[in-house]
TIBADREN-199200 format. One record per residue (C-alpha): x negated, y negated, z; chain; residue in three letters; residue number from 1. Coordinates in Angstrom, 2 decimals, decimal comma, always signed. Example, Ala and Ser with C-alpha at 12.3 -4.5 7.8 and 13.67 -1.06 7.14 Angstrom:
TIBADREN-199200
     east    north       up  ch   aa    i
   -12,30    +4,50    +7,80   A  ALA    1
   -13,67    +1,06    +7,14   A  SER    2
This chain:
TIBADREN-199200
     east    north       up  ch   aa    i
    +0,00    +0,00    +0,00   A  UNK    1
    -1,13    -3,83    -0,83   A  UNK    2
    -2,65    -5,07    +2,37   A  UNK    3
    -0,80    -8,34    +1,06   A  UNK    4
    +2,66    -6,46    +1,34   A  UNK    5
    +1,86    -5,44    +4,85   A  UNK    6
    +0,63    -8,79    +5,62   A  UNK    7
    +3,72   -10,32    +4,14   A  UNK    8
    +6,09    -8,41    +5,93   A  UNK    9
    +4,43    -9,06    +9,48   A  UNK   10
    +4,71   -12,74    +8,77   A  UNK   11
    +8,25   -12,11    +8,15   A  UNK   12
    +8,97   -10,39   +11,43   A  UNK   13
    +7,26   -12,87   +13,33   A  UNK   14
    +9,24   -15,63   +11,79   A  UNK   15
   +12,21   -13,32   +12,88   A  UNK   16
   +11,32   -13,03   +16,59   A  UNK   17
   +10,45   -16,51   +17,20   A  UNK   18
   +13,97   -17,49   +15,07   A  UNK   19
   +14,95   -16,85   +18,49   A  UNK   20
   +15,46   -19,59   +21,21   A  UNK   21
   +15,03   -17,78   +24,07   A  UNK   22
   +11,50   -16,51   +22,86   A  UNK   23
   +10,02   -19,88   +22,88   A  UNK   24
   +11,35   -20,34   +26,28   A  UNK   25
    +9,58   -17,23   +27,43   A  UNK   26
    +6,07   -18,06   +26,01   A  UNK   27
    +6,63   -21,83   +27,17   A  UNK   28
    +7,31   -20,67   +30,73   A  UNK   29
    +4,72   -18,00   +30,15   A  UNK   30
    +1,93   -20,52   +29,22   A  UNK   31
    +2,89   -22,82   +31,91   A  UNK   32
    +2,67   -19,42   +34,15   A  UNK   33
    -0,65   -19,24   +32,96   A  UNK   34
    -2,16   -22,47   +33,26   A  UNK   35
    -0,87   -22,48   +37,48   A  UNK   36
    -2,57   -19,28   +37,55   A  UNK   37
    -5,89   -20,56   +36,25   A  UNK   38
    -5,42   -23,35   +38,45   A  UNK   39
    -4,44   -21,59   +41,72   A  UNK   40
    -7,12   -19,06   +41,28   A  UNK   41
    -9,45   -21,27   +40,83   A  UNK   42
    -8,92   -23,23   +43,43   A  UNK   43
    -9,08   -20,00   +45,59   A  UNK   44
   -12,53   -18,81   +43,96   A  UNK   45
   -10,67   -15,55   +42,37   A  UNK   46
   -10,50   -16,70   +39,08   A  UNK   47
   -11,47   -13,74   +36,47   A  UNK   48
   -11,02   -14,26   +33,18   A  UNK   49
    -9,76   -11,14   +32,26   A  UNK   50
    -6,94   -11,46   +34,11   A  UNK   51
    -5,40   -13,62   +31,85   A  UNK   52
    -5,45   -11,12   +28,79   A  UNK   53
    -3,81    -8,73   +31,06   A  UNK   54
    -1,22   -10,94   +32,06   A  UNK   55
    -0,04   -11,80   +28,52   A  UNK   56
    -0,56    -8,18   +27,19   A  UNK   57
    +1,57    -7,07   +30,95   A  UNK   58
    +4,17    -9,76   +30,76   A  UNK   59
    +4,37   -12,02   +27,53   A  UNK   60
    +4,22    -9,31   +24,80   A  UNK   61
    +6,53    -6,25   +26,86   A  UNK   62
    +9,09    -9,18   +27,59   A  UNK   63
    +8,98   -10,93   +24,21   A  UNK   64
    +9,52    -7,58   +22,85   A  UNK   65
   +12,18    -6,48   +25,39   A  UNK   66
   +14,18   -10,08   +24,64   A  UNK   67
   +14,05    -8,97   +20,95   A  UNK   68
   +14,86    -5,86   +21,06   A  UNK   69
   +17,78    -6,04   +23,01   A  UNK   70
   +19,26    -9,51   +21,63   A  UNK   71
   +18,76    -8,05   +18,37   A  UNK   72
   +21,13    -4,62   +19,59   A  UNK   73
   +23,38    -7,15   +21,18   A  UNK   74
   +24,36    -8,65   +18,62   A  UNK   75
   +24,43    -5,80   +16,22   A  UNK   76
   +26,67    -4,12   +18,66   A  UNK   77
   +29,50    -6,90   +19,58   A  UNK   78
   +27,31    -7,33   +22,35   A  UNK   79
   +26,60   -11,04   +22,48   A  UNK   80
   +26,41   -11,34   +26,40   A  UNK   81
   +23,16    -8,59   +26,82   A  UNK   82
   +20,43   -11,14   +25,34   A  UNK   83
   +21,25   -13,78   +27,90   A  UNK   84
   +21,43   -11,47   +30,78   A  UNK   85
   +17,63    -9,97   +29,75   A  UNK   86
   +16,68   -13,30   +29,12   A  UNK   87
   +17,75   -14,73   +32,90   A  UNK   88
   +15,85   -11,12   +34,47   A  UNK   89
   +12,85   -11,99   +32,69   A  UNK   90
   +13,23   -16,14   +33,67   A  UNK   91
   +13,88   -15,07   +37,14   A  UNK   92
   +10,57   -12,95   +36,98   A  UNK   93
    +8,52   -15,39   +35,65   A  UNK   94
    +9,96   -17,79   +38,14   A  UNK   95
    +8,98   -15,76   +40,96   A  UNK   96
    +5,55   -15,85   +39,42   A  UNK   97
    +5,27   -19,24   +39,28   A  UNK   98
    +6,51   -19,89   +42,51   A  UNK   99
    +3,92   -17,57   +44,47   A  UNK  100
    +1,07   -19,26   +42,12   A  UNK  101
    +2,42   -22,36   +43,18   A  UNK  102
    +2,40   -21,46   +46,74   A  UNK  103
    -0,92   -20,29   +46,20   A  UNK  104
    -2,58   -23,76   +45,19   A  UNK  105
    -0,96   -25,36   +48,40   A  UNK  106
    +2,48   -26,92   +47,40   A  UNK  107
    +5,15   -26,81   +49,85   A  UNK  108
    +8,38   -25,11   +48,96   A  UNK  109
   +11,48   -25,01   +51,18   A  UNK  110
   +11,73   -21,58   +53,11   A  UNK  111
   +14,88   -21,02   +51,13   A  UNK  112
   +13,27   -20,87   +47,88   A  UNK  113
   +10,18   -19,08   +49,61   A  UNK  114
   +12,46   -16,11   +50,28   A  UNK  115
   +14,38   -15,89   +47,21   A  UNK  116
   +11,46   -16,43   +44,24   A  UNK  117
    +7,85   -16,07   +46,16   A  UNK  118
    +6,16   -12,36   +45,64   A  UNK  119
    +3,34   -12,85   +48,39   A  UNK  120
    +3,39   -13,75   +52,01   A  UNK  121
């Protein structure tokens, strides 16, 4: 096969997935993950750099491809409502990650939100 074909038809599905709003939502709130991360582990001398390849191989690609997947069945199958609801499990996930990482470089949250969103003590 025509490595142009194949490149072609990637480009194509890419377009596809990020068609999608609530993609770009997830790799902006991803990115913005990422950057607190840097900054909270660097202020707390942990900083590696490979862990920021594992988080976006961990998080942003299995999510992006979970949001796709099942918007994409959703609305194949009449079911509109299932993208939204993956969507808000992965926001509320990625909230709770920035939260602790916010924690972590010294801002002050309200207990309440402490219990509900931060992952570490």
């Amino acid at each position: 096969m025509d490595p142009q074909v194949i490149l072609e038809y990637i480009k194509k599905v890419i377009e596809l997935i990020w068609s999608f709003d609530g993609v770009k939502v997830i790799v902006a709130h991803t990115t913005i993950n990422v950057v607190v991360a840097i900054a909270a582990a660097v202020t707390s001398g942990t900083f590696e750099l490979a862990k920021i390849a594992q988080f976006l191989v961990k998080k942003l690609l299995p999510y992006v491809a979970i949001y796709f997947i099942v918007k994409a069945f959703g609305l194949a199958a009449g079911l509109e409502w299932l993208g939204p609801v993956v969507w808000a499990a992965i926001e509320a996930s990625l909230a709770g990650d920035l939260a602790d990482n916010l924690v972590k470089l010294g801002l002050p949250l309200p207990d309440g939100v402490k219990r509900i969103v931060v992952k570490s003590g």
